[in-house]
Backbone as a chain_set.jsonl record, in Angstrom:
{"seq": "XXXXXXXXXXXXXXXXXXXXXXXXXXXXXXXXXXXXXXXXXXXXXXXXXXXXXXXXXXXXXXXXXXXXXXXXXXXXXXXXXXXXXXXXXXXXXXXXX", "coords": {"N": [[10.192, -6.759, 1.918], [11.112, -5.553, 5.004], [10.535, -6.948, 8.728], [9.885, -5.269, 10.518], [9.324, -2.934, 9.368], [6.867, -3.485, 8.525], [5.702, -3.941, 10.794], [5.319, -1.688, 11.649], [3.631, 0.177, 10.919], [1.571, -1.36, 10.64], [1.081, -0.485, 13.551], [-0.543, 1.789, 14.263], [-3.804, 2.582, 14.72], [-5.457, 3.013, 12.985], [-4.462, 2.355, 10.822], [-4.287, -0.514, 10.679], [-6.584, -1.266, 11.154], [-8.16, -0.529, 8.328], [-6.483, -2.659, 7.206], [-7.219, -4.878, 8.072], [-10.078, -4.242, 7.317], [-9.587, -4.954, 4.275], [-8.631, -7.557, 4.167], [-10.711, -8.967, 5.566], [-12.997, -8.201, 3.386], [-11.844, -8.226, 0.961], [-11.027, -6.756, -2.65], [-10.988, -3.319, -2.434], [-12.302, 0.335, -2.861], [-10.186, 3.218, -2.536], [-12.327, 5.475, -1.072], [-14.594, 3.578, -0.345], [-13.092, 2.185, 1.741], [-12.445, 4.461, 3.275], [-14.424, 4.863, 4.71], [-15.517, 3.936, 6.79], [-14.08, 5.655, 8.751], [-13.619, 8.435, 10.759], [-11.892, 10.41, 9.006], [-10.279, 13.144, 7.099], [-9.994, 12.461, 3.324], [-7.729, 13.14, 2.214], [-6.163, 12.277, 4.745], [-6.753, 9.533, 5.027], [-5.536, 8.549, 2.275], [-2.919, 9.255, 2.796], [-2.2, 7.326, 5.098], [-2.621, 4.725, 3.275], [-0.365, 5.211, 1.426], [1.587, 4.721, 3.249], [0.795, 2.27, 3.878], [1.226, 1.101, 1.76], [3.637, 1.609, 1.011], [4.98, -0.174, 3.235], [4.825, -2.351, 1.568], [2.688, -3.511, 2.565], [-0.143, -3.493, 1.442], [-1.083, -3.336, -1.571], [-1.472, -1.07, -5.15], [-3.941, -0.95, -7.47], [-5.138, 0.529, -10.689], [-8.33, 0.541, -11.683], [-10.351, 2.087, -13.75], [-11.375, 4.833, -13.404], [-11.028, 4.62, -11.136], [-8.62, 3.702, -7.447], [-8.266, 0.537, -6.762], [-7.043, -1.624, -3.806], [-5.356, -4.056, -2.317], [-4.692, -6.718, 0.718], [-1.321, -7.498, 0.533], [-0.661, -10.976, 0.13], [1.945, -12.031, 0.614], [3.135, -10.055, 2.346], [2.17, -10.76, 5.235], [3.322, -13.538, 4.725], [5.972, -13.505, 5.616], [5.361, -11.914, 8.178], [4.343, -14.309, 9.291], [6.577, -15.704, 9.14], [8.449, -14.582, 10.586], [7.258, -14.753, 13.052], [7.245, -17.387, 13.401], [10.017, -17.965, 13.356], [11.1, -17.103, 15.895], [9.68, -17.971, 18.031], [10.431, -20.651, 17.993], [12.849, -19.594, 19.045], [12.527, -18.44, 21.511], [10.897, -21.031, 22.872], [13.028, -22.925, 22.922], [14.882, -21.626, 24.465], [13.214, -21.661, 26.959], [13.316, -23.999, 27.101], [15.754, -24.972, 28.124], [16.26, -23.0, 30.329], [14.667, -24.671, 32.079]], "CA": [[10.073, -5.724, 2.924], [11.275, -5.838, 6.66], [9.248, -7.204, 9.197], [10.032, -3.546, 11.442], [8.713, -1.96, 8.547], [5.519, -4.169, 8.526], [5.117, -3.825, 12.43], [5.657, 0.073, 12.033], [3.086, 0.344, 9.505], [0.274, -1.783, 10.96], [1.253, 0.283, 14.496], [-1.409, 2.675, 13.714], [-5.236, 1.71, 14.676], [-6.485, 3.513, 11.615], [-4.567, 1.625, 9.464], [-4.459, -1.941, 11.147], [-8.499, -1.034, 11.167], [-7.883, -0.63, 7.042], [-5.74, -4.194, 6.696], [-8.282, -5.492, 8.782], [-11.148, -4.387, 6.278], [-9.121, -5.99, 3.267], [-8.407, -9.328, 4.367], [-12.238, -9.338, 5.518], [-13.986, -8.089, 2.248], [-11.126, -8.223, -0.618], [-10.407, -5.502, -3.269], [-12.105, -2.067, -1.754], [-11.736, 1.375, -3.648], [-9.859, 3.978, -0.979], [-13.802, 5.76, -0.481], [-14.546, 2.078, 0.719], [-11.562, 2.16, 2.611], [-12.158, 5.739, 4.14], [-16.036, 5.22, 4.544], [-15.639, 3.525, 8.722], [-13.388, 6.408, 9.252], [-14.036, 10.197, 10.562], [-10.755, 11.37, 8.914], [-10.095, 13.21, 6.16], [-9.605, 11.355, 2.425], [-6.192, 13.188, 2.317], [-5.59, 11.707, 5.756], [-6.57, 7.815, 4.42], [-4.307, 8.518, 1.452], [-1.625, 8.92, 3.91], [-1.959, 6.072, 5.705], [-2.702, 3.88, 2.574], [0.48, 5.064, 1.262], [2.436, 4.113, 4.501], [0.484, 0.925, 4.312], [2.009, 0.193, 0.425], [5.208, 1.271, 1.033], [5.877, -1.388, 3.693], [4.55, -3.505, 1.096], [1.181, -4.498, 3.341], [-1.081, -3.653, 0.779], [-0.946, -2.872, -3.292], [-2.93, -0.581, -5.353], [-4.363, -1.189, -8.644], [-6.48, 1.502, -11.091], [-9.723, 0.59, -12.3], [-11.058, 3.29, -14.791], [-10.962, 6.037, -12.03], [-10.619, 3.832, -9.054], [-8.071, 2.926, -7.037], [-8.74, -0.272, -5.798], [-6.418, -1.824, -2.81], [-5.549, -5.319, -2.013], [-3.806, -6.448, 0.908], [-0.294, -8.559, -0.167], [-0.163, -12.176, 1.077], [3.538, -11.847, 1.009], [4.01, -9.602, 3.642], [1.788, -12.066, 5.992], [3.915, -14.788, 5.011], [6.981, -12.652, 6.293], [5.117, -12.169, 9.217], [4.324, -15.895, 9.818], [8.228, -16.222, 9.331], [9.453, -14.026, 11.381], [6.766, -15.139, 14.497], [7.955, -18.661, 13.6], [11.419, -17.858, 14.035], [10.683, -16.555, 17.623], [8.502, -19.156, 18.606], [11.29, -21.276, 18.091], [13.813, -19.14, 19.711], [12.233, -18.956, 22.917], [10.658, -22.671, 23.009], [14.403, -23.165, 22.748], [15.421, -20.614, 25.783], [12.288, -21.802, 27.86], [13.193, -25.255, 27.79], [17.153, -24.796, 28.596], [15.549, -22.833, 31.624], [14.161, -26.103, 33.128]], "C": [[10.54, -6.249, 4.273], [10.38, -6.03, 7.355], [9.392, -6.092, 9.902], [8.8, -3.209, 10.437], [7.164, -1.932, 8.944], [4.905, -3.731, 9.851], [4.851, -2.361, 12.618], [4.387, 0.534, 11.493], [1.729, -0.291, 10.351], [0.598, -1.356, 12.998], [0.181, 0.967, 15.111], [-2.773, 2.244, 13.582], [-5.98, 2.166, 13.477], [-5.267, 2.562, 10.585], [-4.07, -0.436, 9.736], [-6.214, -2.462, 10.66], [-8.5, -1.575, 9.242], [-7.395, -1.89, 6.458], [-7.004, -5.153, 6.879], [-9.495, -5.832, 7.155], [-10.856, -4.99, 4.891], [-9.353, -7.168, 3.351], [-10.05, -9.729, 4.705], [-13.346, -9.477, 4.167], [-13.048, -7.898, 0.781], [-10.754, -6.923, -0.751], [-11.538, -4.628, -2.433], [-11.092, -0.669, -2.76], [-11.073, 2.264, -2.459], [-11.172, 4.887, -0.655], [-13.88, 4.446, -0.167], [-13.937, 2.098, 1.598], [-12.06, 3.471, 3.938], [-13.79, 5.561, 4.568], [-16.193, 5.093, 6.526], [-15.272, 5.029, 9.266], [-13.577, 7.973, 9.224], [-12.984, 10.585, 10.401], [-10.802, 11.826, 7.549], [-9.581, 12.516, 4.719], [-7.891, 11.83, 1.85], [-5.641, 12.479, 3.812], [-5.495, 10.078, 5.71], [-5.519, 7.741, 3.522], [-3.283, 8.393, 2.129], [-1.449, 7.734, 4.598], [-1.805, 4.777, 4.407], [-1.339, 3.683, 1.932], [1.664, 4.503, 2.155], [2.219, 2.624, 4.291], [1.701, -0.173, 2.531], [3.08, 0.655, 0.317], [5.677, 0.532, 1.571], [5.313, -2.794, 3.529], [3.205, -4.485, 1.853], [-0.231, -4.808, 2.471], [-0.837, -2.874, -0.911], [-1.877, -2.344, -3.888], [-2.528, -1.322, -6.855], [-5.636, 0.097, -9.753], [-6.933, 0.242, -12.056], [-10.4, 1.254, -13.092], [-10.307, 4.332, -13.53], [-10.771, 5.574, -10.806], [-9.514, 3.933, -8.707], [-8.178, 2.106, -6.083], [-7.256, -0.927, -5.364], [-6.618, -3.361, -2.416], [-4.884, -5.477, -1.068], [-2.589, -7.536, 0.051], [-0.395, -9.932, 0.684], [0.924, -12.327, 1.676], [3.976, -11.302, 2.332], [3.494, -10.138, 5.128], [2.739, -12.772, 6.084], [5.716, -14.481, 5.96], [6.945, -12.094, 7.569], [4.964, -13.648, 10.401], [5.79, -16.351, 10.531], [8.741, -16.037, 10.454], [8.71, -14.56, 13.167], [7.381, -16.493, 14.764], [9.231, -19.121, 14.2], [11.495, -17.477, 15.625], [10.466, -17.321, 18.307], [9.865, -20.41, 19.01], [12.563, -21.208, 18.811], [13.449, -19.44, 20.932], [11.396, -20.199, 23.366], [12.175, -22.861, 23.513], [14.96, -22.667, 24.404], [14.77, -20.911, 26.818], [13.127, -23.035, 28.507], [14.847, -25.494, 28.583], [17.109, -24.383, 29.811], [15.139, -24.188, 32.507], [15.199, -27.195, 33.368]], "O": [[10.298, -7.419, 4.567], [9.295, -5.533, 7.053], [8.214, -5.742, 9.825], [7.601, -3.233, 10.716], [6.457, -1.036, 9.405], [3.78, -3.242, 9.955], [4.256, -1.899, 13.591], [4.201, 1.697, 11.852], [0.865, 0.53, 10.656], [0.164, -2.252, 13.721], [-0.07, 0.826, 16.308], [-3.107, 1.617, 12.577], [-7.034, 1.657, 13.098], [-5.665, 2.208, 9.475], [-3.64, -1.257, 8.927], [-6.745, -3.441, 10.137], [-8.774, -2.725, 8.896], [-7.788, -2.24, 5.345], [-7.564, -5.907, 6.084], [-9.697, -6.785, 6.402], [-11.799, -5.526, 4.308], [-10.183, -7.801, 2.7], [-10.57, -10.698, 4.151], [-14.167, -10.362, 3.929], [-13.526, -7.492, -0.279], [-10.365, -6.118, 0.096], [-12.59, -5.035, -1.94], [-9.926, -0.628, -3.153], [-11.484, 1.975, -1.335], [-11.021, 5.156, 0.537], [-12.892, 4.128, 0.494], [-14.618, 1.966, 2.615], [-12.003, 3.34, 5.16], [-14.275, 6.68, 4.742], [-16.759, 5.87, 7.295], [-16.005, 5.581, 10.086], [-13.671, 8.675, 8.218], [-12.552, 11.228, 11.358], [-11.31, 11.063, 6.728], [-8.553, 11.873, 4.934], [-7.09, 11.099, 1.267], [-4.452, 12.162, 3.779], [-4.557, 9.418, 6.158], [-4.576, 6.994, 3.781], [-2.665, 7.33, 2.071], [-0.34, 7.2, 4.572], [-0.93, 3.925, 4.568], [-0.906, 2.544, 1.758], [2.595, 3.872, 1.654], [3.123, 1.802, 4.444], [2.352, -1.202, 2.347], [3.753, 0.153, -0.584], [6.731, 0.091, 1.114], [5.203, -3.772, 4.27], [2.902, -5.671, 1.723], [-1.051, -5.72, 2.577], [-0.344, -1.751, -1.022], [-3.035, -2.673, -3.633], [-1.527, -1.908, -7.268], [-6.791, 0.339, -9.404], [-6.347, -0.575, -12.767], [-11.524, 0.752, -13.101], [-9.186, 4.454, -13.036], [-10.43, 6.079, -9.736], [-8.86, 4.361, -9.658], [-8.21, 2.404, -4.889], [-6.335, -0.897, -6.18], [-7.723, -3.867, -2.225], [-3.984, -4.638, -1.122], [-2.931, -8.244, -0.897], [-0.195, -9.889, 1.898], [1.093, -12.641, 2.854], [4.781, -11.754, 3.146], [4.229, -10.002, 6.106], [3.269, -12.92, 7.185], [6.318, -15.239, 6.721], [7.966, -11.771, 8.176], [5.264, -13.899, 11.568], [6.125, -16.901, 11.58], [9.309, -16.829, 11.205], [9.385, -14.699, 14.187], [7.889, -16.84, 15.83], [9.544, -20.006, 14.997], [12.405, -17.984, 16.282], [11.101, -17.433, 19.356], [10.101, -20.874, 20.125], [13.257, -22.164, 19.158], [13.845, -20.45, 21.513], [11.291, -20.217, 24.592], [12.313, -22.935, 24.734], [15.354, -23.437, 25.28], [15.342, -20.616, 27.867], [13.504, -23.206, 29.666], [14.942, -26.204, 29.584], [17.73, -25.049, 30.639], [15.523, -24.394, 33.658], [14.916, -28.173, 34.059]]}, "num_chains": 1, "name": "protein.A"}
């Protein structure tokens, strides 16, 4: 996935809020998921899907569940891409002096 995508995607305080509650407490069913939140469970669906199309988080069924993980991957694609930066302007800072 793109890191845009990723940044576009966790944009959105209701569903940064949602990544958030993953990486804190693991798998969660989307009622788990929607339980913090005064929005409708067609309005979490929406976001959840936004969230696993830019690959932030994956579902899985359970009998009738669907439980929600987020991906490490698209972290580590975040790491990357801050790394690369970090390095850019370190680079640009110190040419400055």
């Amino acid at each position: 996935m793109a890191v845009q995508q990723i940044f576009s995607a966790l944009a959105d305080p209701t569903r940064f809020a949602i990544v958030e509650r993953l990486l804190a407490h693991g798998d969660l069913t989307a009622g788990e998921l929607a339980e913090p939140h005064d929005i409708s469970k067609p309005a979490i669906s929406r976001h959840l899907k936004i969230l696993e199309e830019a690959g932030v988080i994956e579902r899985r069924i359970d009998r009738q569940f669907r439980v929600f993980r987020a991906r490490e991957e698209s972290f580590t694609e975040i790491e990357d891409w801050l790394e690369e930066a970090k390095r850019f302007w370190t680079g640009s800072f110190k040419r400055l002096e």
